[in-house]
C-alpha positions in Angstrom: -12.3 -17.4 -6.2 -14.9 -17.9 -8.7 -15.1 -17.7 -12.4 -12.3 -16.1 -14.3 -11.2 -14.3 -10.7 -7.6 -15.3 -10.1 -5.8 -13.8 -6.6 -1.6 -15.2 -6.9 0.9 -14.0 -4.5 4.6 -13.1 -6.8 7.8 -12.5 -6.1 10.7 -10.5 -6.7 11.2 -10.3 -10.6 7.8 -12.3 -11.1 6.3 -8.6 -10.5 8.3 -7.3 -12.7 5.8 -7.9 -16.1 2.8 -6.4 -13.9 4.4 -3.0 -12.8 2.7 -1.2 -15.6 -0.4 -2.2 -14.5 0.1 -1.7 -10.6 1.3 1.8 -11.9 -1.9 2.6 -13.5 -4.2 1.1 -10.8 -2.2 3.2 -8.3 -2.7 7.0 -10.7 -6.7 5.7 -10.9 -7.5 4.2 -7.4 -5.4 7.5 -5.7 -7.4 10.1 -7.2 -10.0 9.7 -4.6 -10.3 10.9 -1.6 -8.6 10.9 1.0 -5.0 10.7 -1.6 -6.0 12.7 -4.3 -3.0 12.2 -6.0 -2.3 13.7 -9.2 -0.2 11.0 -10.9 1.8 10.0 -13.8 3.5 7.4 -15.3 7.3 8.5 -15.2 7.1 9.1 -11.5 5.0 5.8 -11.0 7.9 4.1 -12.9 10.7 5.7 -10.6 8.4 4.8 -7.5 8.4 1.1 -8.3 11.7 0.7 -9.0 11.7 -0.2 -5.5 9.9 -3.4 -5.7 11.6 -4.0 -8.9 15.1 -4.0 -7.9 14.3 -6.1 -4.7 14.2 -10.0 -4.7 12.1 -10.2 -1.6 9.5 -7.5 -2.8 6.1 -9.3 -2.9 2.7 -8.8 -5.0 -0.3 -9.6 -4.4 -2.2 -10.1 -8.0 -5.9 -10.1 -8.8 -7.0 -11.1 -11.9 -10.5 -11.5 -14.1 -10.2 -13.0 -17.1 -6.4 -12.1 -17.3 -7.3 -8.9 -16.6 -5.5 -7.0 -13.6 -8.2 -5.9 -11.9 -6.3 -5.2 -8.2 -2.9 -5.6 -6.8 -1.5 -5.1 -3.1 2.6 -4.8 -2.9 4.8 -5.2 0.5 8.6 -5.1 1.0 11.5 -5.6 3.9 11.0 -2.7 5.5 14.9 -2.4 5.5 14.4 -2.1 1.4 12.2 0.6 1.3 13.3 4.6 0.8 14.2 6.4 3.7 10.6 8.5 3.8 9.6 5.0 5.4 12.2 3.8 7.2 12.8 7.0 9.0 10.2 7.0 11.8 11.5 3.9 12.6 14.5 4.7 13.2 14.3 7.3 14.7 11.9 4.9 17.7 15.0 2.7 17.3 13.1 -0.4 16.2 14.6 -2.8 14.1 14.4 -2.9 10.7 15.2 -6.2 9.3 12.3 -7.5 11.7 9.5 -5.8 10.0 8.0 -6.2 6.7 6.3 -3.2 5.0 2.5 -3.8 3.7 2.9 -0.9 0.4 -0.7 0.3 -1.2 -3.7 -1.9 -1.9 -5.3 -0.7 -4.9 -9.0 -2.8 -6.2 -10.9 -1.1 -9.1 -14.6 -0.4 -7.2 -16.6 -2.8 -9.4 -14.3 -5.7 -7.3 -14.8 -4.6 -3.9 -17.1 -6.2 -1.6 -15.5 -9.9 -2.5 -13.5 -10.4 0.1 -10.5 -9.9 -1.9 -9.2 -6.9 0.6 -9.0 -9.9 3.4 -6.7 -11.9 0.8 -4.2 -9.0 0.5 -3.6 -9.1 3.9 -3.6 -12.4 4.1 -1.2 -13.3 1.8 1.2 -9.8 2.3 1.2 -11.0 6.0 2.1 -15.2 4.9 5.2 -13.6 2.8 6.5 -11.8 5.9 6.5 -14.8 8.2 8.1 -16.5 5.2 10.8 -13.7 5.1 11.3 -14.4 9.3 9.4 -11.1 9.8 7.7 -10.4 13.3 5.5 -7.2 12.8 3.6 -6.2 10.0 2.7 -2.7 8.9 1.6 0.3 6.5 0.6 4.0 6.5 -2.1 5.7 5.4 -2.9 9.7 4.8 -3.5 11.4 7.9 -6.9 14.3 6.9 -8.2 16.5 8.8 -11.9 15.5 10.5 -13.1 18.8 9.5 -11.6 18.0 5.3 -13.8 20.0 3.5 -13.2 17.9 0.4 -14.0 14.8 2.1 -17.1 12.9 0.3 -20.3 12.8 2.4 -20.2 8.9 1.9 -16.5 8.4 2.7 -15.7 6.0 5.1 -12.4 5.3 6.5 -11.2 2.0 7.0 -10.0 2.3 10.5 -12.7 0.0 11.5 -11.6 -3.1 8.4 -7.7 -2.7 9.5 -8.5 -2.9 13.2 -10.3 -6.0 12.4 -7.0 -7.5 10.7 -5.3 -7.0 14.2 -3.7 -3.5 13.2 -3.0 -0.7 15.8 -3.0 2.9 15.0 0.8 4.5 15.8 0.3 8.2 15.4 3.7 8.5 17.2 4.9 7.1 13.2 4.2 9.5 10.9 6.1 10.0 7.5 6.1 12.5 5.3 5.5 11.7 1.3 5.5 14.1 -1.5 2.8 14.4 -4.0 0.8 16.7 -6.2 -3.0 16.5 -5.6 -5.8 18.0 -6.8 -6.3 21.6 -6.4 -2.3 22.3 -5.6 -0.1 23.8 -8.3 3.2 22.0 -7.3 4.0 19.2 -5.1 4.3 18.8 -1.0 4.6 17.0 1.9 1.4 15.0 3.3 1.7 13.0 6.7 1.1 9.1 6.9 0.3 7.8 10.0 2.1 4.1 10.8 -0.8 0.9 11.4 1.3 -2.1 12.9 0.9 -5.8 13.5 3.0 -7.9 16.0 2.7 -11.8 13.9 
């Protein structure tokens, strides 16, 4: 990377001083469509405690100027909460063979740079490091016909297909969230994306 543009790959309680800022890219990135998530820091806090409390959690960190400007988190599958881990399960896979790739989140004046490919890149490194032999993440399932959906929204089916992912729609989890519009919380389905290293 150029200029003051750092990208570092951390682990385990090297995240730890950078959660705060994850949690913040995560409340400003996910109010966008398709998530519009409604967040806040307490529940961010709780969230991450995940990647906190786990010595093999990995971060992906982009800098400018020691500015955290983006940041892309993955896991052990077997280490996440059960939300995730159920669909597997329940398909009988194996756990402690696959490696979870958590949210990628890249304020918009950063995109365009690459940097996407490097979250992969490295997330994907940190598995095979960890003995890992798929890789893989979820993503909100909308309806074609969303009416909220932006007129110059486009999915990125196409970019993760390109990294070698395959859409699982037979792995679907349910997450919790309030977004905008709703008074209280509810479920929203994820569909599964996986990788065979």
């Amino acid at each position: 990377m150029t200029g003051g543009l750092q990208i570092q790959r951390l682990k385990g309680e090297a995240i730890v001083p950078y959660i705060m800022d994850l949690a913040k890219l995560r409340i400003e990135i996910f109010k966008s469509y398709p998530y519009l998530y409604v967040g806040n820091l307490e529940y961010e806090k709780k969230y991450l405690q995940t990647y906190v409390s786990c010595p093999e959690s990995v971060m992906v960190l982009v800098t400018d100027n020691n500015q955290v400007v983006g940041a892309s988190t993955a896991i052990p599958l077997q280490f996440e909460g059960e939300a995730t881990k159920k669909p597997f399960i329940e398909s009988d896979m194996s756990l402690d063979k696959i490696f979870y790739l958590g949210e990628s989140v890249l304020l918009p004046a950063y995109r365009g740079r690459n940097i996407y490919k490097h979250f992969f890149q490295e997330r994907e490194a940190a598995a095979k490091e960890y003995g890992s032999e798929i890789t893989t993440f979820c993503a909100v399932e909308r309806p074609a016909d969303d009416t909220r959906r932006p007129v110059d929204f486009k999915p990125l089916d196409a970019s993760w297909t390109h990294f070698g992912y395959t859409k699982h729609p037979e792995l679907c989890a349910y997450y919790e969230w309030r977004e905008i519009g709703e008074p209280t919380i509810s479920a929203k389905p994820l569909i599964f994306w996986i990788k065979h290293l």
